[in-house]
C-alpha positions in Angstrom: -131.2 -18.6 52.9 -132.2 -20.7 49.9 -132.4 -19.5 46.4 -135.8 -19.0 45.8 -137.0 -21.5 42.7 -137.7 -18.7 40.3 -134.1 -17.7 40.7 -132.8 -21.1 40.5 -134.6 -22.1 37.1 -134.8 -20.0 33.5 -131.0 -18.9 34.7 -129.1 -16.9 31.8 -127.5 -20.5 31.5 -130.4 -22.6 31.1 -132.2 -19.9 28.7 -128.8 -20.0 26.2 -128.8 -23.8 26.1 -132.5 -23.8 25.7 -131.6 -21.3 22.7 -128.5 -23.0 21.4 -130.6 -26.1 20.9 -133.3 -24.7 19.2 -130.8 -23.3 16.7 -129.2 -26.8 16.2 -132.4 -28.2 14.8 -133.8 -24.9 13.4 -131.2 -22.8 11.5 -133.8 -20.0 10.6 -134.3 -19.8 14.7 -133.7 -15.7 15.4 -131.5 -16.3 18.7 -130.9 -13.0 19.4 -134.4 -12.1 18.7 -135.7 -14.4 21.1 -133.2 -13.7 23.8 -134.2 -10.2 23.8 -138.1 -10.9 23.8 -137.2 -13.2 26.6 -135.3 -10.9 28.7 -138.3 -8.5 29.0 -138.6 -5.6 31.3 -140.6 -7.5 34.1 -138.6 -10.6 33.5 -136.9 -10.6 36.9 -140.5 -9.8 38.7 -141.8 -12.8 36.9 -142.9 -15.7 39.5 -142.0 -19.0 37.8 -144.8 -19.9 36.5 -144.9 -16.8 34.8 -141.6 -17.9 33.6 -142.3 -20.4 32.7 -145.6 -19.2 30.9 -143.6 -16.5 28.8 -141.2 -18.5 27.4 -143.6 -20.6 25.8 -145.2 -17.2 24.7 -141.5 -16.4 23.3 -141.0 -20.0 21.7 -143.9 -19.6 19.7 -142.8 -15.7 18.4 -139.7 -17.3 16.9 -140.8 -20.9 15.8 -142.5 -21.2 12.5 -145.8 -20.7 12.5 -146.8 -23.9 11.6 -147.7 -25.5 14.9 -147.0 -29.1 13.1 -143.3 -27.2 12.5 -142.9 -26.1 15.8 -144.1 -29.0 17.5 -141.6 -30.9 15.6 -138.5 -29.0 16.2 -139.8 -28.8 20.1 -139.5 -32.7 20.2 -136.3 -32.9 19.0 -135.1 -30.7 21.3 -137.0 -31.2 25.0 -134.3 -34.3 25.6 -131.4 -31.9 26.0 -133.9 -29.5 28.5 -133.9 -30.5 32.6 -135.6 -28.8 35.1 -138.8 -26.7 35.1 -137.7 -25.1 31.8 -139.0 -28.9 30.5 -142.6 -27.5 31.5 -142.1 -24.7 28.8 -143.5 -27.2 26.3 -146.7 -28.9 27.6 -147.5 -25.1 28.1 -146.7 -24.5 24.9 -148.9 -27.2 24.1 -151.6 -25.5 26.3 -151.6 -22.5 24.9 -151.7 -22.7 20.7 -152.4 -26.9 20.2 -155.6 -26.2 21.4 -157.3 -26.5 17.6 -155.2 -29.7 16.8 -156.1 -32.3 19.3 -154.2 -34.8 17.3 -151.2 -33.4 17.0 -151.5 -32.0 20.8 -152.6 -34.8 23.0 -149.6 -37.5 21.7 -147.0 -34.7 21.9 -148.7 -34.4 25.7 -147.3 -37.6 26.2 -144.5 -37.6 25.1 -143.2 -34.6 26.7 -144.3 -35.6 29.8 -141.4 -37.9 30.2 -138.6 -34.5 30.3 -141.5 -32.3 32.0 -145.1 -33.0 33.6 -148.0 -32.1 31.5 -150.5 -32.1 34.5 -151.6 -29.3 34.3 -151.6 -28.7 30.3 -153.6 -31.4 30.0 -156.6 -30.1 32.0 -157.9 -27.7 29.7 -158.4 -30.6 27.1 -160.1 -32.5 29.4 -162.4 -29.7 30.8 -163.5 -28.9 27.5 -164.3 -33.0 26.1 -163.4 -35.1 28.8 -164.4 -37.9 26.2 -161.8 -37.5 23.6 -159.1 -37.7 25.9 -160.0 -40.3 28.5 -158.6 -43.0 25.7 -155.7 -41.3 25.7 -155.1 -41.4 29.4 -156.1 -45.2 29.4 -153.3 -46.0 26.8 -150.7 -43.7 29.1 -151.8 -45.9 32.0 -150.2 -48.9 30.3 -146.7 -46.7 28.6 -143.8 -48.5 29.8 -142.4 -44.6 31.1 -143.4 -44.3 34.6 -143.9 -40.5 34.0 -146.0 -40.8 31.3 -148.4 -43.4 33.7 -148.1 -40.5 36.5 -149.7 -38.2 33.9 -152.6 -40.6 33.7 -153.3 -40.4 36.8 -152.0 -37.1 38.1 -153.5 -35.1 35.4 -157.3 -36.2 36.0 -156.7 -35.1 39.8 -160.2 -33.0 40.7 -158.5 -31.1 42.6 -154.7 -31.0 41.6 -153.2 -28.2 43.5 -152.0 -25.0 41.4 -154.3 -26.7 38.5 -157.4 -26.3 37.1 -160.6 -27.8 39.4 -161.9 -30.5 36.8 -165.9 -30.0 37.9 -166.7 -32.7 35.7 -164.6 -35.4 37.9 -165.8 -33.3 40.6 -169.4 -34.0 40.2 -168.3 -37.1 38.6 -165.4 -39.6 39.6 -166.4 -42.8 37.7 -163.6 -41.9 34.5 -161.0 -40.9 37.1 -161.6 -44.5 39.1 -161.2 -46.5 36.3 -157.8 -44.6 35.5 -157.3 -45.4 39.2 -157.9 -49.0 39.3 -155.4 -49.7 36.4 -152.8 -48.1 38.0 -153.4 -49.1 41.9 -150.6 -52.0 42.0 -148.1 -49.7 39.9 -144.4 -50.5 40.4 -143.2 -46.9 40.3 -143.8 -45.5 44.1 -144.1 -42.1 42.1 -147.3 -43.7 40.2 -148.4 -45.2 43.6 -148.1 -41.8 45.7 -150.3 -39.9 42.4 -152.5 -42.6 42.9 -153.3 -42.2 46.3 -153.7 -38.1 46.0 -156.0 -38.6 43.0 -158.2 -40.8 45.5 -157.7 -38.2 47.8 -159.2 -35.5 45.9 -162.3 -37.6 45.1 -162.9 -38.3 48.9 -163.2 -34.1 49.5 -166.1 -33.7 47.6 -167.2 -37.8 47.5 -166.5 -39.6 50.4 -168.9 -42.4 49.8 -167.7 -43.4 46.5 -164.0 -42.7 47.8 -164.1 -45.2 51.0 -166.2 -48.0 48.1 -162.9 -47.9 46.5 -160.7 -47.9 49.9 -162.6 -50.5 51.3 -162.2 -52.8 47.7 -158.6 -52.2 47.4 -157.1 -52.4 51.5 -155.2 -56.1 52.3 -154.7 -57.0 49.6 -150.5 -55.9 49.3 -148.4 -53.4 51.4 -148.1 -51.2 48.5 -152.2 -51.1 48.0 -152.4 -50.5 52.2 -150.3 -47.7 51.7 -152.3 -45.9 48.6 -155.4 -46.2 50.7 -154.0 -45.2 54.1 -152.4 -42.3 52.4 -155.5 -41.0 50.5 -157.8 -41.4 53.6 -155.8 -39.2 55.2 -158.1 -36.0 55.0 -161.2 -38.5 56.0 -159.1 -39.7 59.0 -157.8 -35.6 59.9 -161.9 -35.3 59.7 -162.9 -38.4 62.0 -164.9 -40.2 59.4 -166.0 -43.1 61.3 -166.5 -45.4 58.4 -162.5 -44.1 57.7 -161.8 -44.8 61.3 -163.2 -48.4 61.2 -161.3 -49.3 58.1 -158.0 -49.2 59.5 -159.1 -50.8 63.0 -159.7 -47.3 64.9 -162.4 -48.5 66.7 -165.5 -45.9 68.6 -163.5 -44.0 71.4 -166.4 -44.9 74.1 -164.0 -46.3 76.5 -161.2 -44.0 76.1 -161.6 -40.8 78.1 -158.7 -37.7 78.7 -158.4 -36.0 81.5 -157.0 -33.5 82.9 -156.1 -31.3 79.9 -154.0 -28.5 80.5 -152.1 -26.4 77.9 -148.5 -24.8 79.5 -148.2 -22.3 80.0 -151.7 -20.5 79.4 -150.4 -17.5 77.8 -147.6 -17.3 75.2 -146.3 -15.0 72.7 -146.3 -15.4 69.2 -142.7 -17.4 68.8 -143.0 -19.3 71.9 -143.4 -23.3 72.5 -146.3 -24.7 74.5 -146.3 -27.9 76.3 -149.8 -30.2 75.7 -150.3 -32.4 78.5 -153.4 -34.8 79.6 -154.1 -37.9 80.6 -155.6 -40.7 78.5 -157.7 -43.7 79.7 -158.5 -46.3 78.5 -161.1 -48.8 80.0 -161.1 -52.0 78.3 -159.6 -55.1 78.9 -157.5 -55.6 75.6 -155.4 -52.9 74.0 -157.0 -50.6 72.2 -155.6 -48.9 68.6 -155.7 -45.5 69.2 -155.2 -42.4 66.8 -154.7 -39.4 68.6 -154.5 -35.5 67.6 -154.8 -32.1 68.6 -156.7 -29.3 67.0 -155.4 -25.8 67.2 -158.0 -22.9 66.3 -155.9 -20.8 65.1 -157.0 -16.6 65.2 -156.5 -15.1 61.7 -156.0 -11.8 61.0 -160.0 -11.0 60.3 -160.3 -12.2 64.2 -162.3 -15.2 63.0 -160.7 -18.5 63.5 -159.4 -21.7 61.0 -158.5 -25.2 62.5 -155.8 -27.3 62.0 -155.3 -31.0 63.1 -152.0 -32.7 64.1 -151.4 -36.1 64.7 -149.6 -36.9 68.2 -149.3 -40.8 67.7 -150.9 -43.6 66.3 -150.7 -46.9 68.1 -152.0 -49.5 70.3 -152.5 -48.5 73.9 -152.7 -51.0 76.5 -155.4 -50.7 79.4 -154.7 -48.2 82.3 -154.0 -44.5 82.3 -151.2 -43.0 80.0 -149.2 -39.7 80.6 -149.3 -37.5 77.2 -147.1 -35.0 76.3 -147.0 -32.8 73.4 -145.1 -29.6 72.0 -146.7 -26.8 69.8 -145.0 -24.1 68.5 -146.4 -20.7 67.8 -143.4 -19.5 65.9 -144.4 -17.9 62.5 -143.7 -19.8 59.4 -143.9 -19.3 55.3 -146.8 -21.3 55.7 -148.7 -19.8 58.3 -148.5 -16.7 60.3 -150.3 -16.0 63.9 -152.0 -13.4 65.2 -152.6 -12.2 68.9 -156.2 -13.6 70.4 -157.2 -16.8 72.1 -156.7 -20.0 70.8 -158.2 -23.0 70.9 -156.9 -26.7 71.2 -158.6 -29.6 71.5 -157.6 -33.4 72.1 -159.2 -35.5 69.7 -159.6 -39.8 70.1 -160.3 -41.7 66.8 -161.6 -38.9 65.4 -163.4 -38.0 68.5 -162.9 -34.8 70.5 -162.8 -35.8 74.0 -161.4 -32.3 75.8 -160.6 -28.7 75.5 -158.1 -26.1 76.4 -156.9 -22.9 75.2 -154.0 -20.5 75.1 -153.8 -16.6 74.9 -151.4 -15.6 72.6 -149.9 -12.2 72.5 -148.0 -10.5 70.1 
């Protein structure tokens, strides 16, 4: 069984180097002070981000009070930090930079290269989007490829484990024009930010997500992958206008028959076999995306679906066989619950035929 991350970061070593090096610039640092105030009775409770939140809580107990001091001796020392003990210091930033926005938002950047600063940077923009947008625009030209990540991954809507940003929600224009500097990035790592930023907008924008999709799709490999990637929730959705982009065309000659889920009943832990047939009547082949739905019973008795892709291809004319495993074995991610589910075969975004399964604990 793995370690879980907690356990595996802000170890007893990683907290004595992290200590050792703040001595190294700071003699007056209280070591044994902050070891102990580290190393507090709920310590080994603590989730890691809770970790990760109290020893910036601890850094700034011990550091001088100056924040211009602290934030000092915290540059000089983040090189010699790896891992998610790095994220210590945006946090730190976070939490008492808050009244200095020129000493904060540079140090943002620069500790961004040893650690993100996603989500320490939200709060700032939250509360004067304005002031900091420059500052994202000069990141989205910084020759370190984290630091142009943080352009674009820290003005997300909707990063995950972040803050919502409401203003980009009701408003994605700043966030675009972050976007469109950083669309043909070298770095895959900028690119794959990129596309999840443009992701986020389509949830709650769609419109103004596809304008930009619809702009940016032939012209490179790298730009068809940003747009396929972040009209992915658009496609899961069948948004026609997503569908016709990428050449899935109206289902109306495609039909599925004989849809029959194997065995009927199942118990929670068992596989299931998906099979139907699909047709298609037209005379050329036909790009095809096809999925599944699974209604899945939660624990309130109420249902919440779920779409899986089975392929995505061109089909040639005639009548294909399709086969297709589910598996109802619990998971970290999602647990199941005894009641009738429902699946349901869905053509370029489409849902053509229905079936279900009675699951039993």
């Amino acid at each position: 069984m793995n370690e879980r991350l907690k356990d595996i970061f802000f170890t007893k070593e990683s907290i004595l180097s992290l200590a050792e090096a703040i001595k190294d610039v700071y003699p007056d640092f209280d070591q044994v002070r902050f070891t102990k105030l580290i190393y507090s009775e709920d310590w080994g409770e603590m989730a890691l981000k809770e970790k990760m939140h109290h020893t910036a809580e601890c850094m700034h107990k011990t550091l001088p009070e100056d924040y211009s001091r602290a934030l000092k001796i915290l540059k000089q020392i983040i090189p010699r930090v790896k891992g998610f003990e790095a994220l210590a210091f945006p946090d730190f930033v976070e939490r008492y930079g808050f009244k200095d926005w020129n000493l904060s938002l540079p140090a943002l950047g620069y500790f961004t290269k040893f650690g993100s600063a996603e989500f320490a940077i939200r709060p700032f923009l939250a509360h004067d989007y304005k002031q900091v947008m420059p500052f994202l625009h000069g990141w989205a030209g910084d020759q370190d490829e984290n630091v142009r990540r943080l352009a674009s991954e820290g003005c997300r809507p909707r990063l995950p484990w972040g803050m919502r940003l409401d203003i980009f929600v009701t408003n994605p224009e700043p966030v675009i024009e972050i976007l469109e500097i950083l669309k043909d990035d070298e770095s895959e790592t900028v690119r794959r930010s990129v596309a999840n930023n443009l992701n986020d907008i389509s949830k709650d924008n769609p419109e103004i997500a596809l304008e930009v999709a619809e702009r940016w799709i032939g012209y490179s490999e790298n730009r068809d992958w940003i747009v396929k990637h972040a009209c992915r929730g658009l496609l899961k959705s069948g948004n026609q206008r997503a569908m016709g982009l990428f050449g899935f065309c109206d289902p109306e000659n495609t039909v599925v028959e004989q849809f029959k889920i194997v065995p009927e009943s199942a118990r929670i832990g068992d596989r299931v076999m998906l099979q139907f047939r699909l047709v298609v009547n037209s005379q050329n082949d036909t790009l095809i995306r096809l999925e599944y739905i699974v209604g899945y019973v939660k624990a309130s008795g109420k249902s919440s679906k779920k779409v899986f892709k089975i392929s995505e291809r061109s089909y040639t004319p005639g009548t294909h066989r399709i086969k297709k495993s589910h598996n109802f074995a619990d998971m970290s991610t999602r647990k199941h619950y005894p009641g009738i589910h429902r699946f349901s075969i869905k053509v370029n975004g489409v849902e053509k035929a229905h079936s279900e399964v009675k699951l039993s604990g």
